[in-house]
C-alpha positions as a Markdown table, in Angstrom:
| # | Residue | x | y | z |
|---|---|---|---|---|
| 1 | Unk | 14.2 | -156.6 | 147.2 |
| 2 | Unk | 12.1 | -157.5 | 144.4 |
| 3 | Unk | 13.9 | -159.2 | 141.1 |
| 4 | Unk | 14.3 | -156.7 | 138.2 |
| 5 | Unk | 11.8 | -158.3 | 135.5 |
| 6 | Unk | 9.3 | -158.1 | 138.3 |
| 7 | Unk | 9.4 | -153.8 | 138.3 |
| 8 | Unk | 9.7 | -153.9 | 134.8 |
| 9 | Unk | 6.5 | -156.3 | 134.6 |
| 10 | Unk | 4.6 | -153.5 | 136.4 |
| 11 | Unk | 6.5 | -150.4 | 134.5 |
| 12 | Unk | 5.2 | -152.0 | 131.3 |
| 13 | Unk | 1.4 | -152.1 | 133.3 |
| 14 | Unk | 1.7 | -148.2 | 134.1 |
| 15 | Unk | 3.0 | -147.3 | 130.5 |
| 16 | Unk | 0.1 | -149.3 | 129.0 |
| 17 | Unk | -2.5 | -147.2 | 131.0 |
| 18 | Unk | -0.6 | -144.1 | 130.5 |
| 19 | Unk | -0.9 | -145.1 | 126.9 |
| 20 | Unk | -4.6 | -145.2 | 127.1 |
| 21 | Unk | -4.9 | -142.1 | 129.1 |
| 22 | Unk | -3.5 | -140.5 | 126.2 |
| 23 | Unk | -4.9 | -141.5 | 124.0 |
| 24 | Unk | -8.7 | -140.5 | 126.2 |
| 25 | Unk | -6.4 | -136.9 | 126.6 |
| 26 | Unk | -6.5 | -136.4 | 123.0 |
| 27 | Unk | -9.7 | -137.6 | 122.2 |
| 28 | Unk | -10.7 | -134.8 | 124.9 |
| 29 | Unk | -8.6 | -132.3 | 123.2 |
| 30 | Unk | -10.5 | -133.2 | 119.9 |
| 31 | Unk | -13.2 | -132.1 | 121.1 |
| 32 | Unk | -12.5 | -128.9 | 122.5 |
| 33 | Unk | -11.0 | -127.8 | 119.2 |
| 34 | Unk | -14.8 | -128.7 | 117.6 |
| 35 | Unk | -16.0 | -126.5 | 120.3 |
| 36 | Unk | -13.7 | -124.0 | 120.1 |
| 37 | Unk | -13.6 | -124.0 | 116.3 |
| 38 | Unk | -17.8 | -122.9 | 116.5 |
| 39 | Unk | -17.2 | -120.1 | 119.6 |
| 40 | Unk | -13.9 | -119.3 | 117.8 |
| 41 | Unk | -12.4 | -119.3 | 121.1 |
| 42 | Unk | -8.1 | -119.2 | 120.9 |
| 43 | Unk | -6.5 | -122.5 | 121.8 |
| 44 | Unk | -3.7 | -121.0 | 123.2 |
| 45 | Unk | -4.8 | -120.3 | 127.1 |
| 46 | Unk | -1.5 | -119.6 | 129.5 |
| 47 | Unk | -2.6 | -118.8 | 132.1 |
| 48 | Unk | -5.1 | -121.7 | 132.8 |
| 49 | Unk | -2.2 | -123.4 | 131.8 |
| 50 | Unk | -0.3 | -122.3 | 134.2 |
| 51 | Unk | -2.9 | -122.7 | 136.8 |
| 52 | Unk | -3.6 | -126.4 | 135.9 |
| 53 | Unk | 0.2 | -127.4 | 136.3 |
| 54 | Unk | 0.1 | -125.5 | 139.6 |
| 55 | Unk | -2.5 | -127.3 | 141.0 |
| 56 | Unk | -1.6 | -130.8 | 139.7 |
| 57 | Unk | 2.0 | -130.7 | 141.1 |
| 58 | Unk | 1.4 | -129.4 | 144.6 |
| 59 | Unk | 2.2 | -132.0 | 147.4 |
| 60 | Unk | 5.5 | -133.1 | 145.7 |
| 61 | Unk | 8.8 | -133.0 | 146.4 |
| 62 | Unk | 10.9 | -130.8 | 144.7 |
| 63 | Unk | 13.1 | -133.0 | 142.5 |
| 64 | Unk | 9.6 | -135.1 | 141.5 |
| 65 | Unk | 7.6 | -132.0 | 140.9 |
| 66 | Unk | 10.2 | -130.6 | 138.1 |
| 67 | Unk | 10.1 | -134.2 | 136.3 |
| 68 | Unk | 6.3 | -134.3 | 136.7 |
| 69 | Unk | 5.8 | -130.3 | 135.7 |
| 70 | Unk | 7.4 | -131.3 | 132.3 |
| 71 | Unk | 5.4 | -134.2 | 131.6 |
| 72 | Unk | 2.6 | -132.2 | 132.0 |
| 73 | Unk | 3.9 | -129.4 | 130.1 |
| 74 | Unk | 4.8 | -131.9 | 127.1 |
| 75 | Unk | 1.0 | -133.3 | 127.7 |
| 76 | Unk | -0.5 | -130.3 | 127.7 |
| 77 | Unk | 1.7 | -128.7 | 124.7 |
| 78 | Unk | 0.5 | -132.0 | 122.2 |
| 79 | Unk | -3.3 | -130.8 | 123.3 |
| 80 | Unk | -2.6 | -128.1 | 121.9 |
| 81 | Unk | -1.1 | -129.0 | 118.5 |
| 82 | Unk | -3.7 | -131.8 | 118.0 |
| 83 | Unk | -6.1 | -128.6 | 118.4 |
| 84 | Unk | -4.3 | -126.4 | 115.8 |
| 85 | Unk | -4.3 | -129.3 | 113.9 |
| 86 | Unk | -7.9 | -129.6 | 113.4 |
| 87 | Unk | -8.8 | -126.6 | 113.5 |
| 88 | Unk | -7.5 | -126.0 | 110.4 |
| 89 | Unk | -8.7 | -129.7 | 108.8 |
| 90 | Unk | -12.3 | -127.8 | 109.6 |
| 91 | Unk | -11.3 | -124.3 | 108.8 |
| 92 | Unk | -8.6 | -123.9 | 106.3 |
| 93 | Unk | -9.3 | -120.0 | 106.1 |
| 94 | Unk | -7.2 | -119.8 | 109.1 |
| 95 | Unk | -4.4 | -120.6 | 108.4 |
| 96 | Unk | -2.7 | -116.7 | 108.4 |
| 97 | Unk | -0.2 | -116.6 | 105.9 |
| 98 | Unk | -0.9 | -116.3 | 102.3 |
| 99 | Unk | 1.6 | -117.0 | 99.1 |
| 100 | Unk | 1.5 | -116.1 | 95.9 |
| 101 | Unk | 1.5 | -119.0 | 93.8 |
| 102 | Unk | 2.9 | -117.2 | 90.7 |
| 103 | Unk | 6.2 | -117.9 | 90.0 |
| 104 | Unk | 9.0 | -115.6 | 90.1 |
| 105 | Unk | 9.7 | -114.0 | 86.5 |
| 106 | Unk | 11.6 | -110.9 | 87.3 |
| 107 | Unk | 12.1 | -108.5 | 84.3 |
| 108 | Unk | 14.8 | -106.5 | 86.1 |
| 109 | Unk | 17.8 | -108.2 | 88.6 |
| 110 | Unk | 20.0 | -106.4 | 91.1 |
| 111 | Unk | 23.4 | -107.6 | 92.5 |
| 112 | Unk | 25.5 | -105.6 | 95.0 |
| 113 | Unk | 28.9 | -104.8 | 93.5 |
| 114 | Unk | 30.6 | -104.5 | 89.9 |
| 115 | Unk | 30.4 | -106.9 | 86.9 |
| 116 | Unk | 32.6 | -110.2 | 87.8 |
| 117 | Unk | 31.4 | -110.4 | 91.1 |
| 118 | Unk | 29.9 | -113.6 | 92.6 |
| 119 | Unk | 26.8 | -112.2 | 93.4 |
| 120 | Unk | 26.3 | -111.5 | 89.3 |
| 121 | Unk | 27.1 | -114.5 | 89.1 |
| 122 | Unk | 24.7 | -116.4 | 91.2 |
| 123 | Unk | 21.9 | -113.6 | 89.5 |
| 124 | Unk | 23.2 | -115.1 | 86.0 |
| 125 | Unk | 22.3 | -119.1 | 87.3 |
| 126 | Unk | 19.1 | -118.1 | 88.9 |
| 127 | Unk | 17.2 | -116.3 | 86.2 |
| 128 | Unk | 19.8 | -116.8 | 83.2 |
| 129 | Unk | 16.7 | -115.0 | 81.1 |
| 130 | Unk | 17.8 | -111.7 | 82.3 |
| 131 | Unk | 20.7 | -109.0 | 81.9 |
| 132 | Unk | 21.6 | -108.5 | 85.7 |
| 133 | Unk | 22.4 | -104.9 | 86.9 |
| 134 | Unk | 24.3 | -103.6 | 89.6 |
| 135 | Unk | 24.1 | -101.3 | 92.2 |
| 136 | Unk | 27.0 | -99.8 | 95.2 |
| 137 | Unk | 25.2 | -101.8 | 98.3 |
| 138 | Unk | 23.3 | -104.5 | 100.0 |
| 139 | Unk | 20.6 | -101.7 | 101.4 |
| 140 | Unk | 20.3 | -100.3 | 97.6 |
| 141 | Unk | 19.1 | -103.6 | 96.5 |
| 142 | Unk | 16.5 | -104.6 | 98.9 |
| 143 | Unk | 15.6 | -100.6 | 98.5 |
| 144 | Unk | 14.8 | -101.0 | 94.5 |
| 145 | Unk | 13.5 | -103.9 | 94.9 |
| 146 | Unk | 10.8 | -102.6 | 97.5 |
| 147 | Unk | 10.1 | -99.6 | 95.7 |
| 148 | Unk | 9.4 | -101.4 | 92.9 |
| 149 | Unk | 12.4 | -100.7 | 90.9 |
| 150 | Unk | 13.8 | -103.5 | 90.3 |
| 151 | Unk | 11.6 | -107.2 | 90.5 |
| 152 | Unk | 14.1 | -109.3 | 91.9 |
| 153 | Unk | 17.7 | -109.0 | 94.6 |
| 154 | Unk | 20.1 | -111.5 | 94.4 |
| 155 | Unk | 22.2 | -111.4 | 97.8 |
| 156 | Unk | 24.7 | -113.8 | 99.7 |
| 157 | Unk | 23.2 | -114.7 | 103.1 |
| 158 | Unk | 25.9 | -117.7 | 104.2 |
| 159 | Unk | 29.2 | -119.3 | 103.8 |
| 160 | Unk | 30.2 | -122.3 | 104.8 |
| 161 | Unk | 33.6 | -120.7 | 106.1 |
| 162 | Unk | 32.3 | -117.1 | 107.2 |
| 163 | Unk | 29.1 | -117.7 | 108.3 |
| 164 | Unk | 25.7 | -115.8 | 108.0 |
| 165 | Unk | 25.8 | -112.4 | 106.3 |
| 166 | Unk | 24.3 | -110.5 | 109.2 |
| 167 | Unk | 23.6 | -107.6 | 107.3 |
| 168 | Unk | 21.0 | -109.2 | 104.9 |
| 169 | Unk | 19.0 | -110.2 | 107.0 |
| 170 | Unk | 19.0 | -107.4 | 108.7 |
| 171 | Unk | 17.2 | -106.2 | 105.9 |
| 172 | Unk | 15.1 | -108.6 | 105.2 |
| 173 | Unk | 12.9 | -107.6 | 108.1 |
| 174 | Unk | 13.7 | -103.7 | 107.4 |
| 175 | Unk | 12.3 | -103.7 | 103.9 |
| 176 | Unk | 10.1 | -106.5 | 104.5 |
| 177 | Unk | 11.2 | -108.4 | 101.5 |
| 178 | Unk | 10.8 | -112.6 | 101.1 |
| 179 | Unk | 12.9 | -114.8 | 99.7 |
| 180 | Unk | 11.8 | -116.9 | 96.7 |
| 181 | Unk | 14.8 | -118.7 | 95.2 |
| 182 | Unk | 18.0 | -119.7 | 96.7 |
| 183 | Unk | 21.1 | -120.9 | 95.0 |
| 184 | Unk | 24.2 | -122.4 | 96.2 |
| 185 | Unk | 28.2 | -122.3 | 94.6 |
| 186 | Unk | 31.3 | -123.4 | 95.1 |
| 187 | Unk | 33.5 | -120.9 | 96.1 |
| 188 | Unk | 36.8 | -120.8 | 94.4 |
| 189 | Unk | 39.0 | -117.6 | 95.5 |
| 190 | Unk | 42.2 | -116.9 | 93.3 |
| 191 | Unk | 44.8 | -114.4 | 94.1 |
| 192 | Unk | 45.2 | -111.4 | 91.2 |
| 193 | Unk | 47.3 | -108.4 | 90.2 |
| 194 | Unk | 48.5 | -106.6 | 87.4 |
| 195 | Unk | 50.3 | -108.0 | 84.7 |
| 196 | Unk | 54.0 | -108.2 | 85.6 |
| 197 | Unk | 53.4 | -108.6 | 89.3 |
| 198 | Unk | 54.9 | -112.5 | 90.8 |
| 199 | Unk | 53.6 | -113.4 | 94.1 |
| 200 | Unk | 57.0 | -112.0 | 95.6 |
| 201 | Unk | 56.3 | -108.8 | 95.1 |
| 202 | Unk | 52.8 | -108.6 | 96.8 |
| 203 | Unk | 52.8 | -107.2 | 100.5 |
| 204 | Unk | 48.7 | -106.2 | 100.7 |
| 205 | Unk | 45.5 | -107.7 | 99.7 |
| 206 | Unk | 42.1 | -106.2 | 99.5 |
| 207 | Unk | 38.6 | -107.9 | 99.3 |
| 208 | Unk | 35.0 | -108.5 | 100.6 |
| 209 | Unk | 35.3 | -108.7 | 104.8 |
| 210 | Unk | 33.8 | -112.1 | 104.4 |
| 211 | Unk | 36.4 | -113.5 | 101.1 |
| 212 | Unk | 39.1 | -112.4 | 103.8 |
| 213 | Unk | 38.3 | -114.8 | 106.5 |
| 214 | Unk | 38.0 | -117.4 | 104.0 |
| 215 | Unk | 41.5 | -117.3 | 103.1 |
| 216 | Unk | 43.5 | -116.3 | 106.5 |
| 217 | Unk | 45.5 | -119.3 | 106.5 |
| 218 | Unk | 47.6 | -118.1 | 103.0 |
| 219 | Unk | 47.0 | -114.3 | 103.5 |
| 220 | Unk | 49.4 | -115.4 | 107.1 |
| 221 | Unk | 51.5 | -117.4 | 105.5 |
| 222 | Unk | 52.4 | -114.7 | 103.0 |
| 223 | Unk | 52.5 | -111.8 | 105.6 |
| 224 | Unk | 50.4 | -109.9 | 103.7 |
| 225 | Unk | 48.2 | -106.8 | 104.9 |
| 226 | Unk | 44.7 | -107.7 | 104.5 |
| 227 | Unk | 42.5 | -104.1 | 103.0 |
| 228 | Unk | 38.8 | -104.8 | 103.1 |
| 229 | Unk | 36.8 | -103.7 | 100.8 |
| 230 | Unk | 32.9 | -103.7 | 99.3 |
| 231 | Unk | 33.2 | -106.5 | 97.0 |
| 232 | Unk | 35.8 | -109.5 | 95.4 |
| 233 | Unk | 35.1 | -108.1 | 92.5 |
| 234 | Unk | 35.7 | -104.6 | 93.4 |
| 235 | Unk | 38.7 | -105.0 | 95.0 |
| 236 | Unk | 40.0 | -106.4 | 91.1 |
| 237 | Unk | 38.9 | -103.5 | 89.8 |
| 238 | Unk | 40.9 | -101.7 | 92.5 |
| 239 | Unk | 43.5 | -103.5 | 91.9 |
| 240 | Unk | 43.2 | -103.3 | 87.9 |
| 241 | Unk | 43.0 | -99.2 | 88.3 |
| 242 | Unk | 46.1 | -98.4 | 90.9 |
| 243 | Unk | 48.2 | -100.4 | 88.7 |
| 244 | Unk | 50.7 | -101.3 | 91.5 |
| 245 | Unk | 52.1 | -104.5 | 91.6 |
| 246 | Unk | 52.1 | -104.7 | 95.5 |
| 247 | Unk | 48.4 | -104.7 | 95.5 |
| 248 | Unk | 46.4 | -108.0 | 94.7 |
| 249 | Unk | 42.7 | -109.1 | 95.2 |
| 250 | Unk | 41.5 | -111.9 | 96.7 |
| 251 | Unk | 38.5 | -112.8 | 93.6 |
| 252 | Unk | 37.2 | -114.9 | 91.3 |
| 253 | Unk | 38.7 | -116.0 | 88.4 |
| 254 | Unk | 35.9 | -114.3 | 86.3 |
| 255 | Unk | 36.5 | -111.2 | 87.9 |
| 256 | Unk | 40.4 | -110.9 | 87.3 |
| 257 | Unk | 39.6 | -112.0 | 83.7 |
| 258 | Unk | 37.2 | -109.6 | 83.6 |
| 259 | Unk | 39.4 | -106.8 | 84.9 |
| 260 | Unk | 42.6 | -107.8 | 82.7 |
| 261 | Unk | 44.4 | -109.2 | 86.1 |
| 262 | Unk | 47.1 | -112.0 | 86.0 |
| 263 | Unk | 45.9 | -114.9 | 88.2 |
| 264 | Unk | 48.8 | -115.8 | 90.7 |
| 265 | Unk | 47.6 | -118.3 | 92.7 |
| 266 | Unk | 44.3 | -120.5 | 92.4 |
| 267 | Unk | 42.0 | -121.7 | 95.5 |
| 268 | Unk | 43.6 | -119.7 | 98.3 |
| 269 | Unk | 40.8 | -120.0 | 100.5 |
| 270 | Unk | 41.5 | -122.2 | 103.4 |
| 271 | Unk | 38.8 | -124.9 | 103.3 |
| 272 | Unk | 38.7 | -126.4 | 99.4 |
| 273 | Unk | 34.6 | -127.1 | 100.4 |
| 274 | Unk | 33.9 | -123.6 | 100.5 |
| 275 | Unk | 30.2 | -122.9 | 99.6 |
| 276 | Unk | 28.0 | -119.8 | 99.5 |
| 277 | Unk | 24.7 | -119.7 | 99.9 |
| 278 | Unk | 22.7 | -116.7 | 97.6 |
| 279 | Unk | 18.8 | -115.6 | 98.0 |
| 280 | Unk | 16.1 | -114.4 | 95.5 |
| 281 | Unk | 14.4 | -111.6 | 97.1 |
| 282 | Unk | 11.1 | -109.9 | 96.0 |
| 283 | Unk | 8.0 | -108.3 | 97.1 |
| 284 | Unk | 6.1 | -111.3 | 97.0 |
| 285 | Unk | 6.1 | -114.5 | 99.4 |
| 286 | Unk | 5.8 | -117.5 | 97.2 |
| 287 | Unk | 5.3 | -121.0 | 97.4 |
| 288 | Unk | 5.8 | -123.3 | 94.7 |
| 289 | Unk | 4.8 | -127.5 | 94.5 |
| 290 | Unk | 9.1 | -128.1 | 94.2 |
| 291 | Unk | 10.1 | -125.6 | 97.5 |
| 292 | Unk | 11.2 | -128.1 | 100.1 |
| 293 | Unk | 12.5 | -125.2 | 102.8 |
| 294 | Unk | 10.7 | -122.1 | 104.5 |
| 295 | Unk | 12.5 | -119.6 | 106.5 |
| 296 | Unk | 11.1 | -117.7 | 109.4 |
| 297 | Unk | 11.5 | -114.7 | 111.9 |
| 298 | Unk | 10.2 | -114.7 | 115.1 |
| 299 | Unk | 10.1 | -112.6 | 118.9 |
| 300 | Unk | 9.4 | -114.8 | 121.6 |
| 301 | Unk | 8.8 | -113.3 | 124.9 |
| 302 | Unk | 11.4 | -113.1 | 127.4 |
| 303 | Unk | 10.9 | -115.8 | 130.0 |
| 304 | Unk | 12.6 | -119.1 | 130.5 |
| 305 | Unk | 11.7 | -121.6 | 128.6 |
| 306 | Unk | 10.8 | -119.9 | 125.6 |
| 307 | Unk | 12.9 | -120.6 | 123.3 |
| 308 | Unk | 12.8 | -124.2 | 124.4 |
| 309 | Unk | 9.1 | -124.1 | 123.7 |
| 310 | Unk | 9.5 | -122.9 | 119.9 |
| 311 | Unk | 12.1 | -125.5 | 119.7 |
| 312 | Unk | 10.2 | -128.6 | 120.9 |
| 313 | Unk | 7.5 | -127.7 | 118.5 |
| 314 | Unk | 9.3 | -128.6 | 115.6 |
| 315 | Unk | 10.5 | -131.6 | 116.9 |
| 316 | Unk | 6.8 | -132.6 | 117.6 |
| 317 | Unk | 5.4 | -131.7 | 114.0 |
| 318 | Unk | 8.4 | -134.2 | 112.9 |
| 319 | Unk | 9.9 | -131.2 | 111.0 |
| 320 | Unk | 13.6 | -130.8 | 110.7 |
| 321 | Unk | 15.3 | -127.7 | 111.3 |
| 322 | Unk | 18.4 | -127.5 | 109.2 |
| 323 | Unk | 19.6 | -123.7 | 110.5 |
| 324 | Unk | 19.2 | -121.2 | 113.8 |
| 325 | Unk | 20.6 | -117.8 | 114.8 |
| 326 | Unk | 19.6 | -114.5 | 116.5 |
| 327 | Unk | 19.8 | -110.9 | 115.7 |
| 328 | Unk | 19.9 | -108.1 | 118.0 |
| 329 | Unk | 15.8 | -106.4 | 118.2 |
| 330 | Unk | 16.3 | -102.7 | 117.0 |
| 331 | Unk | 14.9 | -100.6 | 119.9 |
| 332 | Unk | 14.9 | -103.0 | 122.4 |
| 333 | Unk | 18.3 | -103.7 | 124.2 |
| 334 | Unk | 19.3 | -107.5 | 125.1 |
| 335 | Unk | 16.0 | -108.7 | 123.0 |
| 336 | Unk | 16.6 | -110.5 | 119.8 |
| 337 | Unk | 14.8 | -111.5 | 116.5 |
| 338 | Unk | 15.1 | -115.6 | 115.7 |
| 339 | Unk | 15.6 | -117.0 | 112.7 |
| 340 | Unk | 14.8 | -120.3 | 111.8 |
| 341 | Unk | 15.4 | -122.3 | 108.2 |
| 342 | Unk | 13.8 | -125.6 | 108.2 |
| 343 | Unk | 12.2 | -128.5 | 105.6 |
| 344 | Unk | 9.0 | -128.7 | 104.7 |
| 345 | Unk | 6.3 | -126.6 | 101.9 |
| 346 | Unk | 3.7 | -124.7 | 102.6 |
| 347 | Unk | 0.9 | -127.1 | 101.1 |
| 348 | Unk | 1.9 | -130.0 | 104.0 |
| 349 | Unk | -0.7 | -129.9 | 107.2 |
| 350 | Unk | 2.3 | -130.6 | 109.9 |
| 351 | Unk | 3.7 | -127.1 | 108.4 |
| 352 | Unk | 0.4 | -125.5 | 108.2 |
| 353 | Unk | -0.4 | -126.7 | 111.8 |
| 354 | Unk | 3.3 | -125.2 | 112.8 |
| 355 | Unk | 2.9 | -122.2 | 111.5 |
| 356 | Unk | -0.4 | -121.5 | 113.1 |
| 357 | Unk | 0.3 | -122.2 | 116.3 |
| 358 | Unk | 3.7 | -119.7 | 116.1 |
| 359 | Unk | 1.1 | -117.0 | 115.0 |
| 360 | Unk | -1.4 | -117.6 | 117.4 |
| 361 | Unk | 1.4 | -118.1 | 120.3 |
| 362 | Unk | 4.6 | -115.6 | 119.6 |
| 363 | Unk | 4.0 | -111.9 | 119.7 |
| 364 | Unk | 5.9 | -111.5 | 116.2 |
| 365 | Unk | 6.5 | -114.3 | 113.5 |
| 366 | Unk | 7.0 | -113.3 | 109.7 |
| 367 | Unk | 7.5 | -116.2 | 106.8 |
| 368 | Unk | 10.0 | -114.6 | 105.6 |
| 369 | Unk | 10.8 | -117.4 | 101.9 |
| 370 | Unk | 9.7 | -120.5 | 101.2 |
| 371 | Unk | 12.5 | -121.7 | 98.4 |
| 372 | Unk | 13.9 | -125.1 | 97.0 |
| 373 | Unk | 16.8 | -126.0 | 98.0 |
| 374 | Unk | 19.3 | -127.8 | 95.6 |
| 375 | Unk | 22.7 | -129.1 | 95.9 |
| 376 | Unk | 25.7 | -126.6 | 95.2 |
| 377 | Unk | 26.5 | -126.2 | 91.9 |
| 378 | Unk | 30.2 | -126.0 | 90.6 |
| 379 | Unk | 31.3 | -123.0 | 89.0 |
């Protein structure tokens, strides 16, 4: 049996040629993309992809042939981007997606719900130029906003407690909207009722379904009946309207000001870091010098590996993905839409080169914001 520094002597050997094999690979790859870029032939070929990894592995055995089948694969996939790559350093025009570079300067704001409500007040620290207005629901927003009735909807997308506000992005994709600003804040629930009312005499609660969650642990502890309703700041007005002191909403403290409510208990959410995250969204796709995120939707075919492959991408571009989930595809049963938030502007080449390739190689992809992203903000 040989002694250990011996193998490694020769491991370091083989990595040094498979260093320089590489680097003759890419060099190869280089110039197919000149060759391709003059036939404007696609990059993306899978099934003499296919065929070369079938042919390469034969005559192995089964556990060396999966190892070896993803080293090629990984090979084969950095071809590829190096192609994408230069393709657009000679051809810039190909690069398929298109922002405006005005910046957003709405005239007219929508917010889902009734003065007082978080949502106006995320409008109010985005574009404190303008006199927000409200309208009953999510869908009525993105609706004016597409049909040019309003400039600019300001929704909630995430929580740090709740989660993703499936709904929104929804119809982000319905209405084919883009995000342009984002804005986080600090999420401070208080518990309100009429004037008169002490925490002893409450038996039911009624707020957003996403506020709710947020504050389970004290809605439990108090035995109260949770009542869901459109909005925190609805559910004061509710609560300002019935008059009955067995009735509070779980709100802001804007909102039971607003609505003439006596605050009874401050921060009854259950996590004291409890952050929401709100989106611009407008007709327009834009990209500014200061956005440091872009958000996208894809489709990726259903076949394993897939997702994988979309994955690894980023991770070869050296671009960080900071958020993931997956929406049901309307129309097609047990397919789903992808959404993907990650760092990066649209001006940088490992981006550019990204979001090529996902257009030339997914069936669907939509940029769906490019945005900066700041730190929350306290209210």
């Amino acid at each position: 049996m040989r002694e250990l520094p011996a193998i490694r002597q020769d491991i370091n050997e083989v990595d040094e040629q498979i260093r320089e094999l590489f680097l003759k690979r890419m060099s190869l790859a280089l110039e197919v993309a000149q060759t391709k870029a003059e036939t404007d032939d696609k990059i993306y070929k899978p099934e003499r992809e296919a065929e070369i990894i079938k042919k390469r592995a034969t005559g192995m055995s089964e556990e060396l042939r999966l190892k070896y089948v993803a080293l090629l694969q990984s090979m084969i996939r950095a071809s590829r981007e190096y192609q994408y790559g230069e393709t657009l350093r000679r051809n810039p025009a190909k690069f398929p997606f298109h922002p405006d570079r005005a910046p957003l300067e709405p005239q007219t704001v929508l917010y889902q719900g009734v003065p007082g409500a978080y949502q106006e007040l995320a409008a109010r620290a985005l574009f404190p130029a303008c006199e927000p207005q409200c309208v009953p629901t999510w869908e009525q927003v993105f609706q004016s906003v597409r049909d040019g009735k309003a400039d600019v909807g300001v929704v909630p997308v995430e929580n740090t407690t709740a989660g993703t506000v499936s709904e929104v992005y929804d119809l982000l994709l319905d209405y084919d909207l883009s995000i342009g600003r984002s804005y986080v804040k600090k999420i401070s629930h208080c518990l309100a009722a009429v004037p008169g009312a002490a925490l002893s005499d409450i038996e039911r609660v009624c707020s957003h379904p996403h506020a709710l969650p947020q504050c389970r642990a004290f809605i439990s502890e108090h035995g109260l009946e949770a009542i869901e309703v459109a909005n925190t700041a609805i559910a004061a007005q509710n609560v300002r309207q019935r008059g009955d002191k067995s009735l509070a909403a779980i709100c802001s403290r804007e909102a039971a000001e607003r609505y003439g409510l006596s605050v009874l208990a401050e921060g009854v959410n259950d996590l004291k870091h409890n952050e929401t995250r709100f989106i611009a969204v407008s007709r327009r796709l834009t990209c500014r010098p200061e956005d440091n995120r872009i958000e996208i939707a894809f489709h990726i075919p259903n076949v394993p590996g897939s997702l994988r492959g979309v994955l690894d991408l980023f991770a070869d571009y050296g671009i960080d993905m900071t958020e993931i989930h997956s929406r049901p595809l309307k129309g097609s049963p047990w397919c789903y839409v992808f959404y993907i938030d990650f760092t990066g502007n649209m001006d940088e080449h490992a981006v550019r080169s990204l979001l090529y390739q996902l257009h030339e190689e997914l069936p669907y992809i939509k940029v769906i914001g490019s945005y900066h992203a700041a730190d929350a903000t306290e209210e």
